[in-house]
Each structure stands twice: as structure tokens, then as C-alpha cells.
VEXFI-652898 format. One record per residue (C-alpha): residue number from 0; residue in one letter; y, z, x. Coordinates in steps of 0.25 Angstrom, whole numbers. Layout:
<sites>
+--------+------+-------+-------+-------+
| kolvex | loti |    py |    pz |    px |
+--------+------+-------+-------+-------+
|    NUM |    a |     Y |     Z |     X |
...
+--------+------+-------+-------+-------+
</sites>
This chain:
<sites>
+--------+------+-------+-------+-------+
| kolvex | loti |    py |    pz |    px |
+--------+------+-------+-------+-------+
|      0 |    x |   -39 |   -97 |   -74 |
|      1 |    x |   -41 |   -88 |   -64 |
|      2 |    x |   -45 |   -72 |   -65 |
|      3 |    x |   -42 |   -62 |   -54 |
|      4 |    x |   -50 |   -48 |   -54 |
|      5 |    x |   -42 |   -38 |   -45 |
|      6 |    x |   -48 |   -26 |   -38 |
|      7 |    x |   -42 |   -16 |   -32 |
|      8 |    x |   -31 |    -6 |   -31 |
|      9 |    x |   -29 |     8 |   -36 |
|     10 |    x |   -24 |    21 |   -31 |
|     11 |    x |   -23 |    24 |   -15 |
|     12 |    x |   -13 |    33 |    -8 |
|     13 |    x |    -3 |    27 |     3 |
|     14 |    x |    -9 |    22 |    14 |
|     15 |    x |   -21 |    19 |     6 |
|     16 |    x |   -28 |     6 |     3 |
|     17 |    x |   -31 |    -3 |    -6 |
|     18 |    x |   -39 |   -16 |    -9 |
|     19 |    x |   -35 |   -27 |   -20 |
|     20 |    x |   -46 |   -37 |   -24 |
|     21 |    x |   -43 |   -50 |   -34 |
|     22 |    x |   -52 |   -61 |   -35 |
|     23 |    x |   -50 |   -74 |   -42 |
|     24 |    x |   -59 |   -82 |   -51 |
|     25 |    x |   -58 |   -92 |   -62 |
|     26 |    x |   -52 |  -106 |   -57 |
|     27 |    x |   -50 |  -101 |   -45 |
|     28 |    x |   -42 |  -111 |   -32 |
|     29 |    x |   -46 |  -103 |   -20 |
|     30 |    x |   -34 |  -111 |   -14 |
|     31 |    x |   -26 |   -99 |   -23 |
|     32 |    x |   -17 |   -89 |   -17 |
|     33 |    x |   -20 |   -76 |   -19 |
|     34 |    x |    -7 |   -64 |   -20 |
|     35 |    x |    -7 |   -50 |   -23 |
|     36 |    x |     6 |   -45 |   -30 |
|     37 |    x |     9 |   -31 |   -33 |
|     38 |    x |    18 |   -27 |   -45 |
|     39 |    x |    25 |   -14 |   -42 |
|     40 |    x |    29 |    -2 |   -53 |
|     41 |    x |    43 |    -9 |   -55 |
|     42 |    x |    35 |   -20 |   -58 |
|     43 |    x |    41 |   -28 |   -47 |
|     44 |    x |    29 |   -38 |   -39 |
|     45 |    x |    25 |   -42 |   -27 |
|     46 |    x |    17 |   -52 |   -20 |
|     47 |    x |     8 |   -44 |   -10 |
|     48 |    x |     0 |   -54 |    -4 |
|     49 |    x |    -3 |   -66 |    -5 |
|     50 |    x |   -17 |   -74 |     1 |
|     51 |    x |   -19 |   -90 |     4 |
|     52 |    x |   -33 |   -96 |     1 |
|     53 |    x |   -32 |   -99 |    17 |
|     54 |    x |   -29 |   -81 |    20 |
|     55 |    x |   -16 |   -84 |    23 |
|     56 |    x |    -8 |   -71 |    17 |
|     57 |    x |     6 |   -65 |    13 |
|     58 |    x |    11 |   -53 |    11 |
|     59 |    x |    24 |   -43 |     4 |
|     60 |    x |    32 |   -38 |    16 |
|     61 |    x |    27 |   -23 |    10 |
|     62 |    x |    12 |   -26 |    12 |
|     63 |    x |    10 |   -32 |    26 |
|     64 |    x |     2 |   -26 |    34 |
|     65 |    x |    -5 |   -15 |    24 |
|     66 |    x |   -11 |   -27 |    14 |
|     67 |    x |   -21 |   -38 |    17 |
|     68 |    x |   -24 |   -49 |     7 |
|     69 |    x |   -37 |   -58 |    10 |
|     70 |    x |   -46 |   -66 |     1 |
|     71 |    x |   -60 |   -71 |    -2 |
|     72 |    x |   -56 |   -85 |    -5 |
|     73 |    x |   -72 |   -86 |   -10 |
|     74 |    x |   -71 |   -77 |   -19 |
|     75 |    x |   -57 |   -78 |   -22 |
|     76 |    x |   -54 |   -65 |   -21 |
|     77 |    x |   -42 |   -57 |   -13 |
|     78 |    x |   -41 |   -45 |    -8 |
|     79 |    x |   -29 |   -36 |    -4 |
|     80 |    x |   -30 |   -23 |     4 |
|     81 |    x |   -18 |   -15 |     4 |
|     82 |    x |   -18 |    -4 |    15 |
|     83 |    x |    -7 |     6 |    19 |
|     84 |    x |    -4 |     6 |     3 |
|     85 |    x |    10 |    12 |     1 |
|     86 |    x |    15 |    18 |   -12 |
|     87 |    x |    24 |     5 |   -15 |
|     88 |    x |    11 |    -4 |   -15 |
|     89 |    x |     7 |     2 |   -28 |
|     90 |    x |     7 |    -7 |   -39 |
|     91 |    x |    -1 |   -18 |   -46 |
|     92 |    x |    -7 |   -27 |   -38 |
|     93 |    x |   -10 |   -40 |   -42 |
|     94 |    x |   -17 |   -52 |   -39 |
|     95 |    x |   -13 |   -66 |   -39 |
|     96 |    x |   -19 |   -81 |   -38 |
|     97 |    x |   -10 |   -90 |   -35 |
|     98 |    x |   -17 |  -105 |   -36 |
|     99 |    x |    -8 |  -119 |   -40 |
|    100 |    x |    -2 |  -118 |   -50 |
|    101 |    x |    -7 |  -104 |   -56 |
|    102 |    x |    -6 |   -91 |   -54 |
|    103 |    x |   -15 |   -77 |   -58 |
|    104 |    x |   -14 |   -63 |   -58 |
|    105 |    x |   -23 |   -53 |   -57 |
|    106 |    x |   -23 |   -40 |   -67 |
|    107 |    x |   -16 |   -32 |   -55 |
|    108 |    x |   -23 |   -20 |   -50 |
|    109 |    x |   -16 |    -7 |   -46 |
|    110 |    x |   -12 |     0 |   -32 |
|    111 |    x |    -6 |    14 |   -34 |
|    112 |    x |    -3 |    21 |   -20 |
|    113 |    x |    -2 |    36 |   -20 |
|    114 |    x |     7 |    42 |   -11 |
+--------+------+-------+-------+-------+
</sites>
């Protein structure tokens, strides 16, 4: 098993910014990857960002360029910092480890932007 605290999020006003934290532990790979999804009010979801044990990153069309996802691979822990935060990045942000064969979620954390 694997357990993922998240940090994080909150209330900011457009513009704004924000950090998400998650860290891993348990029966951890460090070879994992490591996603951030977001579920938006309609409930529909989306991978934000995604990071390689190796840094090598992706990211939703909608976010380059304002979000930057690294990672502590020692202490299995990602970060997300969002910046430029727009009204339609609000929604529950959640964190993902994505190791062989399994796959677990975080509790989600919530970003609301005021405009």
C-alpha cells in the first residue's frame, strides 16, 4: 500500500498562486510516476501534469506555461506550483502514483480562484 498526504491549495484571486505538495510513503518504487489531476464542478477530470522518476515532465494544453511540476525523488514527494491561476483552474486537485501495476490517489485538496 501506498498513502499520499497532499498540501496545498485554497482560495487566491485570478492571477494568484498556488503550491500543491503530495508525498508518498508506504511500499513505495521511486521509479513511480507521479500525476496531478484535477476534477472540475461538472465533475469532468483532467490530467494536469505528469512527472518521470528521471524529471521528464507533461502537461494539459490549458496549464503550460503557468504550472511547474518537479519532485524529491528522496523524499518521494511532488510539488505543483500553479501561477497566473485563472477562474477555470478551480477545482479538486488530486495526486496520483502511478507505479507497475497500481495505481493511488490522493484525498484531493481544493483550489478555488476568486475573480
Amino acid at each position: 500500500q501506498v498513502q499520499l498526504v497532499e498540501s496545498g491549495g485554497g482560495l487566491v484571486q485570478t492571477g494568484g498562486s498556488l503550491r500543491l505538495s503530495c508525498t508518498a510513503s508506504g511500499d513505495v518504487d521511486s521509479g513511480a510516476v507521479m500525476r496531478y489531476w484535477r476534477q472540475f464542478p461538472d465533475k469532468q477530470r483532467e490530467m494536469v501534469a505528469r512527472i518521470t522518476k528521471e524529471g521528464l515532465t507533461t502537461y494539459a494544453e490549458s496549464v503550460k506555461g503557468r504550472f511547474t511540476i518537479s519532485r524529491d525523488n528522496a523524499k518521494m514527494t511532488v510539488t505543483l506550483e500553479m501561477n497566473d491561476l485563472k477562474v477555470d483552474d478551480a477545482g479538486i486537485y488530486y495526486c496520483n502514483y502511478l507505479g507497475t501495476g497500481r495505481s493511488y490517489w490522493g484525498p484531493g485538496t481544493q483550489v478555488t480562484v476568486s475573480s
